[in-house]
VOTOR-563612 format. One record per residue (C-alpha): residue in one letter; x, y, z. Coordinates in Angstrom, 2 decimals, padded with zeros to 5 digits, always signed. Each point is the difference from the previous one (the first is absolute). Last residue first. Example, Ala and Ser with C-alpha at 12.3 -4.5 7.8 and 13.67 -1.06 7.14 Angstrom:
2
+------+---------+---------+---------+
| type |      px |      py |      pz |
+------+---------+---------+---------+
|    S | +013.67 | -001.06 | +007.14 |
|    A | -001.37 | -003.44 | +000.66 |
+------+---------+---------+---------+
***
This chain:
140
+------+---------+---------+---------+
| type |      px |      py |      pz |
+------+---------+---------+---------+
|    X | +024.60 | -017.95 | +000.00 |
|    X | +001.74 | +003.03 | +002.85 |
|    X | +001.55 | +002.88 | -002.17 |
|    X | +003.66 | +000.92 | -000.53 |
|    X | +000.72 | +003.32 | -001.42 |
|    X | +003.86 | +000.33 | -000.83 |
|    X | +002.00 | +002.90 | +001.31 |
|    X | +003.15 | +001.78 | -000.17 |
|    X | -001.32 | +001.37 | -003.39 |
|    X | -001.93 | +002.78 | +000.74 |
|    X | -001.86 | +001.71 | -002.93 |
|    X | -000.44 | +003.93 | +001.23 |
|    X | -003.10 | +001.61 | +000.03 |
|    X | -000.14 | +003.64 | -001.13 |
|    X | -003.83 | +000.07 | -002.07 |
|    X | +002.31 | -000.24 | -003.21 |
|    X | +001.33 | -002.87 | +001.43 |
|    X | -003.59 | -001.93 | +000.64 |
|    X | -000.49 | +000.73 | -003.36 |
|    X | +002.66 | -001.03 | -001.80 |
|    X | -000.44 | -003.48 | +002.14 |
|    X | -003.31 | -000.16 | -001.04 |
|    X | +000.28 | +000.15 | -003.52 |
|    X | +002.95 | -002.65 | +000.34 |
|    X | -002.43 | -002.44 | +001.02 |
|    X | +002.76 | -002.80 | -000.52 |
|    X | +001.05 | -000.61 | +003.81 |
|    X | -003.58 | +000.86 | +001.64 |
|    X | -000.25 | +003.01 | +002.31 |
|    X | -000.25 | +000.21 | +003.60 |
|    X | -000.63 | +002.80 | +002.00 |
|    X | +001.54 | +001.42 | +003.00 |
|    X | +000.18 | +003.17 | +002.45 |
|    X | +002.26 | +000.79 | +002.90 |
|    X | -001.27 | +002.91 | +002.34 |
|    X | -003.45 | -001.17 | +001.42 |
|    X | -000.85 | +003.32 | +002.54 |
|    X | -003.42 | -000.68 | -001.16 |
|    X | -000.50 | +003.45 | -001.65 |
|    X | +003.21 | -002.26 | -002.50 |
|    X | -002.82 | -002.79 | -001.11 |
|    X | -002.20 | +002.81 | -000.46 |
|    X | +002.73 | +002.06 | -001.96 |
|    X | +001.22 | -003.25 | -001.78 |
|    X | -003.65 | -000.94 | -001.45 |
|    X | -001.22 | +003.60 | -000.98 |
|    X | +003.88 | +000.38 | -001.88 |
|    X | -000.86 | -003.65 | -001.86 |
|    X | -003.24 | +000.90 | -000.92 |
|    X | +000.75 | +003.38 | -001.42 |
|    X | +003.09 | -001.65 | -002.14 |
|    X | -002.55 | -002.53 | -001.04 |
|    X | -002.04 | +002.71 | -001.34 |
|    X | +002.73 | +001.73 | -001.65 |
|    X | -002.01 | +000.35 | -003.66 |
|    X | +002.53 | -003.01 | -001.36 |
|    X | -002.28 | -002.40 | +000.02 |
|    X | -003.73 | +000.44 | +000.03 |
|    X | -000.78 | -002.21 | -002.60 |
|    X | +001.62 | -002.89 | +001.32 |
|    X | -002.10 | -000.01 | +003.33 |
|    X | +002.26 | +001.01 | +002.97 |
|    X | +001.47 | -002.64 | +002.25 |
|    X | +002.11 | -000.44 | +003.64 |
|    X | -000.80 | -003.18 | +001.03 |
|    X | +002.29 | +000.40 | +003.63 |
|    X | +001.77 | +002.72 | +001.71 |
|    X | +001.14 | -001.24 | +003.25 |
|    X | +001.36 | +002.28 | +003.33 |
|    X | +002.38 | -001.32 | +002.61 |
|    X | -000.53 | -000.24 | +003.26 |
|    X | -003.14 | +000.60 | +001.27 |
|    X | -000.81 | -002.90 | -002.47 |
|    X | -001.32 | +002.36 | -002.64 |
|    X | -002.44 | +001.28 | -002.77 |
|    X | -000.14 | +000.19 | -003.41 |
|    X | -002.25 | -000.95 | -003.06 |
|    X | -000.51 | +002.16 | -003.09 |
|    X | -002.28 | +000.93 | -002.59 |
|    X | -000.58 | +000.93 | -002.96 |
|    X | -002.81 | +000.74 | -002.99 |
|    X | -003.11 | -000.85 | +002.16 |
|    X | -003.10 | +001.87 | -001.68 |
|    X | -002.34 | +002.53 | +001.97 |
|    X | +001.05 | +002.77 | -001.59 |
|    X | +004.14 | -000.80 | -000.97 |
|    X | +000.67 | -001.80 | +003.41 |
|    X | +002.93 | -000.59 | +001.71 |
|    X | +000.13 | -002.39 | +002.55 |
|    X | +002.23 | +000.03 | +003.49 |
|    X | +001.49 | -001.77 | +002.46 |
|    X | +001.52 | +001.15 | +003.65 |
|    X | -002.94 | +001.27 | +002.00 |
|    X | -000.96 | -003.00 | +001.07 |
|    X | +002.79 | -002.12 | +000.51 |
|    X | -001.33 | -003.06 | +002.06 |
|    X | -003.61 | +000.03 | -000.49 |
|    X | +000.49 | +000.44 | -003.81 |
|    X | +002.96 | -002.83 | +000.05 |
|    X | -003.08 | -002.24 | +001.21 |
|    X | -002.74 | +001.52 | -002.11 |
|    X | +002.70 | -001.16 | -002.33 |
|    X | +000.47 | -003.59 | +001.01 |
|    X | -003.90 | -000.29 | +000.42 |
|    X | -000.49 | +001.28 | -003.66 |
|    X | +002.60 | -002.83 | -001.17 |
|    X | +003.09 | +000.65 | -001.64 |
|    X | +001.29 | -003.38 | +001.33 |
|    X | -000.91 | -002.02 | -003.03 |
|    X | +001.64 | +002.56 | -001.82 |
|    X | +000.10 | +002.37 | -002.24 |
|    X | +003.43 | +000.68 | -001.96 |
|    X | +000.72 | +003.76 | -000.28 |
|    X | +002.06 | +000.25 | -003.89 |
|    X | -002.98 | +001.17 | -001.42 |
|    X | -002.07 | +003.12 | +000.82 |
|    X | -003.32 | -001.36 | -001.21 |
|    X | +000.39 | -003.44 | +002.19 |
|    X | +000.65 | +002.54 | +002.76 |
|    X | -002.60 | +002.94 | -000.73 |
|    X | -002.69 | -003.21 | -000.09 |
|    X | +001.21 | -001.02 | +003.23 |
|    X | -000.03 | +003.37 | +001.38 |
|    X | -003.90 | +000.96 | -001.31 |
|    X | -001.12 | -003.16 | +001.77 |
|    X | +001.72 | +000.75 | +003.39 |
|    X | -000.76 | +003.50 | +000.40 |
|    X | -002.89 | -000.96 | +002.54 |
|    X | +002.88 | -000.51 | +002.70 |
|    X | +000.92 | +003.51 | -000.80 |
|    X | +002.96 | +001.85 | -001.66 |
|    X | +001.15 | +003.60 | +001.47 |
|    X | -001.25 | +002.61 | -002.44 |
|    X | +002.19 | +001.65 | -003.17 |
|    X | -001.19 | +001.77 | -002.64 |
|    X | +000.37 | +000.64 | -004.03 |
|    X | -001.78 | +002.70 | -001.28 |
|    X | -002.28 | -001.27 | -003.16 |
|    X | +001.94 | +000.69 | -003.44 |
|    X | -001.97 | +002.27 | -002.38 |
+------+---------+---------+---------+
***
């Protein structure tokens, strides 16, 4: 029998348990900067915004969001492989924009890598758009 599948707010003590979900997930590149500071960090800044879901007490997805004040950011969204397609990232996603949107934060983004096509079907299936007046520039 499969194990009810539930959502909490992440914690600063999450931190193992997401960087195993990431390197799990594939496609999320850890980084240097993916540091427990950097999210206790995000944490303090946005904390109601990101979520885990857990199957019992395991970590099967998880997402991180939060905002500027200005404009809301959806960021490593994952869900182990063997939990695909079961709507759990759809769950994550909808938790994520309504506490980003209880913030009075209408516009909400996420980036997604060129040739993870996976991702890109899913992030249009949960109704985002791909814009393409812009380019993403970021600072070396």
């Amino acid at each position: 029998m499969r194990q009810p599948i539930v959502l909490d707010t992440i914690r600063e003590t999450d931190y193992p348990k997401l960087i195993k979900l990431w390197e799990a997930a594939g496609n999320i590149e850890v980084r240097q900067t993916d540091t427990p500071e950097v999210l206790a960090r995000f944490l303090d800044r946005n904390p109601t915004c990101s979520y885990a879901a857990y199957a019992g007490t395991r970590l099967i997805g998880a997402i991180l969001a939060g905002h500027d004040g200005w404009r809301g950011h959806l960021y490593h969204m994952a869900v182990k492989p063997d939990y695909r397609e079961r709507g759990v990232g759809t769950r994550l996603v909808n938790a994520a924009v309504s506490a980003i949107k209880s913030e009075d934060i209408q516009k909400i983004h996420c980036l997604v890598k060129r040739d993870n096509l996976i991702a890109q079907q899913f992030w249009e299936a949960c109704s985002f758009d791909q814009r393409e007046d812009l380019f993403d520039y970021a600072l070396r």
